[in-house]
C-alpha positions in Angstrom: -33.5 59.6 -193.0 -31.5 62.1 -192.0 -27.1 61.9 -192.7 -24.6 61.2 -190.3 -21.3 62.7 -191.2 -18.3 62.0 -189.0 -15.0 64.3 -189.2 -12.0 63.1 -188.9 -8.6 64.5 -189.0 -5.7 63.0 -191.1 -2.1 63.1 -190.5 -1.5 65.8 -192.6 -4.5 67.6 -190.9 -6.4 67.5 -193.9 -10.4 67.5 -193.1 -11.9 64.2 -194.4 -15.9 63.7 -194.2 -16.9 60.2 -194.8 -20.6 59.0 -194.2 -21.1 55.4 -193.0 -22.9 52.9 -195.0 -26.0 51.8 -193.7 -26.7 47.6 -194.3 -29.8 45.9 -194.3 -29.8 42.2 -194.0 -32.7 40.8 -195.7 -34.2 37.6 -193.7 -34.1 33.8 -195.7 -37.0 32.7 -193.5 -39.6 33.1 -190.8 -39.4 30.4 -187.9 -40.9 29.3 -184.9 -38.9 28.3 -181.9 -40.1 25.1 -180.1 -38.0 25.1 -177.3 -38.3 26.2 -173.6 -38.4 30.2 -173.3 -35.3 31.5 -171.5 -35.4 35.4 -170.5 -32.6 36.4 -172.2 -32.4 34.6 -175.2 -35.9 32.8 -177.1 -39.3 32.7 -176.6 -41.3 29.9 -177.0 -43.6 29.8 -180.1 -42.4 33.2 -181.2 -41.3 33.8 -184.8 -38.0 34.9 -185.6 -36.0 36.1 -188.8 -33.4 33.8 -189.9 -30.6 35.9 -191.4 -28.6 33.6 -192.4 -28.5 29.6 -192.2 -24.4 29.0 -191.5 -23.3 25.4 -191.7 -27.2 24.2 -190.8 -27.4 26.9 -188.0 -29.8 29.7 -187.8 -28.7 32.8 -187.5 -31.6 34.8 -185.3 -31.5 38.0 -183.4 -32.9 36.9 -180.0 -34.7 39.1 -177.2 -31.2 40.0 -176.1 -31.2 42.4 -179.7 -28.2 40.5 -180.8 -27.3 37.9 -183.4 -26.4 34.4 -182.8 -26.5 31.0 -184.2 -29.3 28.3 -183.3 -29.5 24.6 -184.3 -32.4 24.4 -186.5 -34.1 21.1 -184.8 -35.5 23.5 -182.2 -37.6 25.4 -185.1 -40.5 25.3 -187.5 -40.2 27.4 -190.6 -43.4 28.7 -191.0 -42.1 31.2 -194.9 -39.6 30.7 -197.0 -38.7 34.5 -197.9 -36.7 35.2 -201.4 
């Protein structure tokens, strides 16, 4: 992979390099959603990534590439991962 480096330039018009950290979320479990497809946001019996469970929520990124929080009645876990 190949490094990013930003510049930026302080008050004192000092050069600073910095390079981002990169994160990867590891998914808790592999579901299936039960529920009617919508376009923008789950298909039915796909399988998604649970990145988190908050406060007995899932937190899935849906076909809109973004993460949100679904109730977890509306899924099957199909792999419990870690």
């Amino acid at each position: 992979m190949d490094d990013y480096y930003y510049r930026l330039l302080d008050d004192k018009d000092v050069d600073c390099v910095f390079q981002p950290e990169i994160f990867v979320i590891a998914p808790v479990l592999k579901v299936r959603f039960l529920g009617k497809s919508t376009p923008m946001t789950l298909t039915h019996g796909r399988i998604y990534d649970v990145l988190d469970i908050e406060r007995g929520w899932y937190r899935i990124i849906d076909e809109t590439d973004e993460d949100y929080l679904y109730g977890k009645d509306c899924f099957e876990i199909i792999e419990r991962l870690g």
